[in-house]
C-alpha positions in Angstrom: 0.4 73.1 44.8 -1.4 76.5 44.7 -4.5 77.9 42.7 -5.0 81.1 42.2 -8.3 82.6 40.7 -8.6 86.3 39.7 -12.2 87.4 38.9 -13.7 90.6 38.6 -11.9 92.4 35.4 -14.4 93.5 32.9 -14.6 96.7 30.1 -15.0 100.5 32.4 -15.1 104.0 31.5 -12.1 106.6 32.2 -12.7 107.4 35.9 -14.2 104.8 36.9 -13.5 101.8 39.0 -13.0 97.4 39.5 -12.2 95.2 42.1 -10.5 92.5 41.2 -10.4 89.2 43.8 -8.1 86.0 43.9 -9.0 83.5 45.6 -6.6 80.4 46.6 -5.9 77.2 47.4 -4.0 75.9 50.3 -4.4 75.8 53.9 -1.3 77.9 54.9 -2.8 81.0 52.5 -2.1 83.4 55.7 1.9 82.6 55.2 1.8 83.6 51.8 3.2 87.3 50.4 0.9 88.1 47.7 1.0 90.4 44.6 -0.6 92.3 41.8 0.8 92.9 38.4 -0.3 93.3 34.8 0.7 93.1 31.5 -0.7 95.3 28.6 -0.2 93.9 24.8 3.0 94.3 23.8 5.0 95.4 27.1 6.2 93.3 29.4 4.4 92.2 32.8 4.9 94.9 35.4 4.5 94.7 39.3 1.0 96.8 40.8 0.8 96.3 44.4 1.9 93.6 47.2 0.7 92.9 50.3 2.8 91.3 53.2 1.6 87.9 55.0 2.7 89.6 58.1 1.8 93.0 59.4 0.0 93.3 56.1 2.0 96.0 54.8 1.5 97.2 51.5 3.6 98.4 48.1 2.2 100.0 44.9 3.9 101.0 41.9 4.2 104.7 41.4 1.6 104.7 38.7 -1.2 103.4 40.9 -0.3 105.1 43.8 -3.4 106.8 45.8 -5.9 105.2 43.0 -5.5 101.5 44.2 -5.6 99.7 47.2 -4.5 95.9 47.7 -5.8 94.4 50.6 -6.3 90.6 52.0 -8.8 88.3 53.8 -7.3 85.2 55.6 -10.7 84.0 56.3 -11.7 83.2 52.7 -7.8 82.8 51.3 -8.6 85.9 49.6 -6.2 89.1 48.4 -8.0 92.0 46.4 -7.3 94.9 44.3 -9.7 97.8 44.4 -8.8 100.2 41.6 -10.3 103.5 41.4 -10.2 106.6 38.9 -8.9 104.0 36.2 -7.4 105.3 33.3 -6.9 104.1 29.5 -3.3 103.0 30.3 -4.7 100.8 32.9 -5.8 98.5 30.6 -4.0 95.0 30.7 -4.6 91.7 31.8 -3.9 91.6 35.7 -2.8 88.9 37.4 -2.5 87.6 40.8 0.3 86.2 42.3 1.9 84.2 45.9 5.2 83.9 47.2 4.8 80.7 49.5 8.1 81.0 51.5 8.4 84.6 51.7 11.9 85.1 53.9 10.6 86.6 56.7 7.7 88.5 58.3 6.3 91.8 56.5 7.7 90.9 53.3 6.8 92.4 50.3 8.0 91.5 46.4 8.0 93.7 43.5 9.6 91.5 41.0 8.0 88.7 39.2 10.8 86.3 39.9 10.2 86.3 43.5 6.6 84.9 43.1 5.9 80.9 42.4 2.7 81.0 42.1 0.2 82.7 39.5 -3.2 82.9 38.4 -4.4 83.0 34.9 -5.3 87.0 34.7 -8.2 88.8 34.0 -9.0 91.4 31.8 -9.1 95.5 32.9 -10.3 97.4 29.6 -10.4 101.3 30.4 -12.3 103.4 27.8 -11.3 107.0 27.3 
């Protein structure tokens, strides 16, 4: 069984930035592909970034592209988003998420089936 914690999400100004953390559970967290995605009211839950348990290489969606960065710390079973130059329509509840058996090394996942693990989200309000 893995936990996944997201913290840092919290009420910003157009332009501004967050960092949002997840912290896990497990001893094998360096094996894991991890993701990003979010959900705004009424839309469905889309993919943000993912980060490999390999080579950590990295995929964002198009609409973050160049504002975030998703990175990860094996050390502290840790995988971050920092998210810059936020906008109103990146408000949403983000959430983390782990593939445990990715299917080989460098893998990354952009759908929300491929992930079996999720945290609980946190909330990213963006004022205009």
């Amino acid at each position: 069984q893995v936990q996944l914690v997201e913290s840092g999400g919290g009420l910003v100004q157009a332009g501004g930035s967050l960092r949002l953390s997840c912290a896990a559970s497990g001893r094998t967290f360096s094996s894991y592909a991890m993701g990003w995605f979010r959900q705004a009211p009424g839309k469905e839950r889309e993919f943000v970034a993912a980060i490999s348990q390999g080579d950590y290489s990295t995929r964002y969606a198009d609409s973050v592209k160049g504002r975030f960065t998703i990175s990860r710390d094996n050390a502290k079973n840790a995988v971050y988003l920092q998210m810059n130059s936020l906008k109103p329509e990146d408000t949403a509840e983000y959430y983390c998420a782990a593939n445990t058996r990715p299917r080989y090394g460098g893998s990354l996942y952009t759908s929300q089936y491929d992930y079996d693990y999720w945290g609980q989200g946190t909330q990213v309000t963006v004022s205009s």
